[in-house]
C-alpha positions in Angstrom: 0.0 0.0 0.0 1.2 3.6 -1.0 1.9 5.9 2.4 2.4 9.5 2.4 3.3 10.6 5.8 2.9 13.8 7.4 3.9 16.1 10.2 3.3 19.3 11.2 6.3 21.9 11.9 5.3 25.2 13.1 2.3 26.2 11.0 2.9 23.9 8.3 2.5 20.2 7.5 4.6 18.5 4.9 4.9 14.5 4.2 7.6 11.9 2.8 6.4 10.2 0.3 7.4 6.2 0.9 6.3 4.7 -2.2 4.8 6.4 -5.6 2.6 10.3 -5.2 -0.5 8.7 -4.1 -2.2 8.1 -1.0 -4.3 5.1 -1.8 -5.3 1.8 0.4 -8.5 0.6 2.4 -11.1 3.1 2.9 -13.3 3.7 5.9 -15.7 0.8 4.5 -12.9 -1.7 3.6 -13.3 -0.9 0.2 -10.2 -0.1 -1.8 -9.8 3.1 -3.1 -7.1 5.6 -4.8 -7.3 8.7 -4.5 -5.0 11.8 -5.6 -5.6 14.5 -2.7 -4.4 18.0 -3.5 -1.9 20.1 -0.8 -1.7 23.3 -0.3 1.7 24.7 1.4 0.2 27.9 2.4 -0.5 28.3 5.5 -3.5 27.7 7.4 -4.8 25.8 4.4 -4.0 22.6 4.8 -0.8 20.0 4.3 2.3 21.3 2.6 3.6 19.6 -0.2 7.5 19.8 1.3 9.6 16.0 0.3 12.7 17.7 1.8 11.6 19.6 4.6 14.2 21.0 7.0 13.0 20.3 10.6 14.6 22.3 13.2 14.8 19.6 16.5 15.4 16.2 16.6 12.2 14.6 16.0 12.1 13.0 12.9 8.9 10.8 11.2 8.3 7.5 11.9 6.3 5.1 9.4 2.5 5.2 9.5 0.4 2.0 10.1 -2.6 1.2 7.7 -5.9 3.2 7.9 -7.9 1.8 10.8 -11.8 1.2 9.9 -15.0 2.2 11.3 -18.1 -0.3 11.2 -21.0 0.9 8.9 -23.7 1.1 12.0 -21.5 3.7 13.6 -22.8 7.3 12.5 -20.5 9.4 10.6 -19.8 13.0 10.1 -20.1 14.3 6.7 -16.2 13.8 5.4 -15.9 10.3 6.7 -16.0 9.4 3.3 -14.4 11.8 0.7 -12.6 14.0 3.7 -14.3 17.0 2.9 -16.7 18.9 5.5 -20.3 19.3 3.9 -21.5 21.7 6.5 -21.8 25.4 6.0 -19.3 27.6 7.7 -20.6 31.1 9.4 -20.7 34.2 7.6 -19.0 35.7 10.0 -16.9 34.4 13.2 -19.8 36.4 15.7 -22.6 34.8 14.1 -22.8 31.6 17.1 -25.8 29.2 16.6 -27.7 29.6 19.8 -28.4 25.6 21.1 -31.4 24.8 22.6 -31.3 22.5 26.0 -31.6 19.3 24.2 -28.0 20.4 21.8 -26.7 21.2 24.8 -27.2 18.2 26.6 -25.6 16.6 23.5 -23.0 18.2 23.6 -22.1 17.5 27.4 -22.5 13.6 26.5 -19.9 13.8 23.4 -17.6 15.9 25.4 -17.7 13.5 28.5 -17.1 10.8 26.3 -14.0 12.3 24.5 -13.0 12.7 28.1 -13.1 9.1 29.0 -11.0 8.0 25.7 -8.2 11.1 26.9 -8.5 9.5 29.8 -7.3 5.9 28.3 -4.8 7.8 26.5 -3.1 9.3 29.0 -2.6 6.6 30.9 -0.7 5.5 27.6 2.2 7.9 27.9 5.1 6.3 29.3 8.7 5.3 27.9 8.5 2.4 25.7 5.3 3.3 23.8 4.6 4.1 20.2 1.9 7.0 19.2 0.4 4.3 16.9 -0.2 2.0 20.1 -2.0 5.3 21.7 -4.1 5.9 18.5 -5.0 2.3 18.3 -6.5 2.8 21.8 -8.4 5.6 21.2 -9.6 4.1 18.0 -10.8 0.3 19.6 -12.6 2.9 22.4 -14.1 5.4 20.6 -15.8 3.3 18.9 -17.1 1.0 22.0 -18.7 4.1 22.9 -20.3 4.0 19.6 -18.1 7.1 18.5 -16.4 8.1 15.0 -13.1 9.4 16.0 -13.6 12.6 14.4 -9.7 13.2 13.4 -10.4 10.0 10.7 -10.1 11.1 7.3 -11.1 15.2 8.5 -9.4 16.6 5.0 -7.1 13.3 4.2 -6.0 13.5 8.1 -5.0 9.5 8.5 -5.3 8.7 12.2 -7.9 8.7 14.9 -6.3 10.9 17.1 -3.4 13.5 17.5 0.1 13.2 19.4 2.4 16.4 19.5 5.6 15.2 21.0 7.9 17.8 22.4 8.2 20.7 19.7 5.6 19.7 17.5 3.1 22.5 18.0 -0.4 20.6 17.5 -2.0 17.9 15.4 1.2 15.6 15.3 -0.2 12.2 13.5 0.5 8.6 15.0 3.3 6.5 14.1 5.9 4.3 15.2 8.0 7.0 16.8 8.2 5.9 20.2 7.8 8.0 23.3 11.2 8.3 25.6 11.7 9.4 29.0 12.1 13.4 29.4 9.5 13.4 26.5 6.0 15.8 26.6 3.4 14.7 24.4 -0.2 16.5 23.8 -2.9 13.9 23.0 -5.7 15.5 21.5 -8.7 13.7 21.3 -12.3 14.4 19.4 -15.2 11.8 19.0 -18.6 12.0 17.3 -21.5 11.5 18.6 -25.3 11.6 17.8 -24.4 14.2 15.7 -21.3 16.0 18.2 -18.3 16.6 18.3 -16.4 16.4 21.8 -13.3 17.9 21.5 -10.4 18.1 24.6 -6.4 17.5 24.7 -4.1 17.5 27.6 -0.5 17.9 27.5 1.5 14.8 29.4 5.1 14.0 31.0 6.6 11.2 30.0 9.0 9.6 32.6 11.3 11.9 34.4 11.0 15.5 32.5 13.2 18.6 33.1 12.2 21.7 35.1 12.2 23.6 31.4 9.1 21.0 30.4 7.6 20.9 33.7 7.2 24.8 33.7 5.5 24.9 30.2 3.2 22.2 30.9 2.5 24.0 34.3 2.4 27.4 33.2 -0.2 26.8 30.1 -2.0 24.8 32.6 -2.3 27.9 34.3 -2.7 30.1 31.6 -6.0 27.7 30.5 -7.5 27.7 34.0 -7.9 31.9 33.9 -9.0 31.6 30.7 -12.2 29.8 31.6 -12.6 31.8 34.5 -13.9 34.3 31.5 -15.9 31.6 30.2 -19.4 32.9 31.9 -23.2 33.9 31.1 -22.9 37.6 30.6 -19.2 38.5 31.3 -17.8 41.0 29.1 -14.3 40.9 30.5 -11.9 41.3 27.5 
């Protein structure tokens, strides 16, 4: 099967291409399909096209494992199958869709139930353990919760969830890289569910980290407590 593997450095993604320029294999439904998918290396707009990209620490890419599958009586969001959202965007980013009690309530169970799989993860990162082990999880439990784990195929993006080790900023994809003592690692995890997306991350130490880590994970711990202090009916603190 044709690979292309991505990461993402700074604001942009780029790929190694392992064998021949497209990404092709077993879809969501088992079927086999090849498809050509087109990259953008602006950024912001999705992967960069970059075969000899110049990264900057000492993570390199590891080699990415087959496309995991969903069954056909879990429900899907609109991209599951072509990777393309169908839903309309605002017009503006202040125009918010006011939810009604029973959205809301929706809403709580999707985001509880992304928490339980983060959860799973976490409990994951320690020395010795690949990313691809940790998307595998969250993969066989999203989906005992009769989830879609919403990362799958979200504009091409191959894995079920997303691992950021050490300077990768965000949405670092599963592989065989393996996690070493003195590592961080972000797990971000998003499910679907009766029509919802629950969405929450949480940055981890792996083994015995450095002060240096320890204060950035502690600090944008911090940093994200305030923040929801804001978070109320009514408050117009800027």
């Amino acid at each position: 099967m044709k690979i292309l593997r991505m990461r993402e450095k700074g604001m942009k993604l780029a790929f190694l291409v392992t064998s021949g320029g497209a990404w092709g294999g077993k879809g969501l439904d088992g079927n086999v399909q090849q498809r050509r998918l087109r990259w953008t290396s602006m950024a912001g707009k999705g992967f960069g096209m970059r075969p000899r990209f110049k990264y900057t620490g000492k993570l390199q890419p590891g080699e990415l494992s087959p496309t995991r599958t969903v069954p056909k009586e879990i429900l899907r969001p609109s991209y599951a199958g072509d990777g393309i959202p169908k839903e309309a965007s605002p017009k503006a980013p202040w125009d918010i869709e006011v939810k009604s009690e029973a959205d809301i309530e929706a809403m709580r169970v999707s985001g509880r139930l992304a928490r339980e799989v983060l959860d799973i993860a976490g409990r994951m990162a320690k020395p010795g353990v690949s990313t691809d082990e940790i998307d595998a999880a969250v993969h066989e439990e999203s989906l005992k919760r009769n989830c879609y784990p919403s990362p799958l195929n979200y504009r091409g993006f191959p894995k079920s969830c997303c691992t950021s080790i050490n300077e990768v900023i965000c949405h670092g994809i599963p592989d065989t890289t393996i996690l070493k003592d003195g590592d961080i690692v972000n797990i971000d995890i998003t499910v679907y569910h009766n029509g919802y997306h629950g969405d929450c991350s949480e940055t981890l130490l792996v083994g015995d980290v450095d002060e240096e880590g320890r204060k950035l994970v502690r600090v944008t711990y911090e940093c994200l407590m305030k923040a929801m202090e804001i978070c109320k009916v009514n408050n117009e603190t800027l």
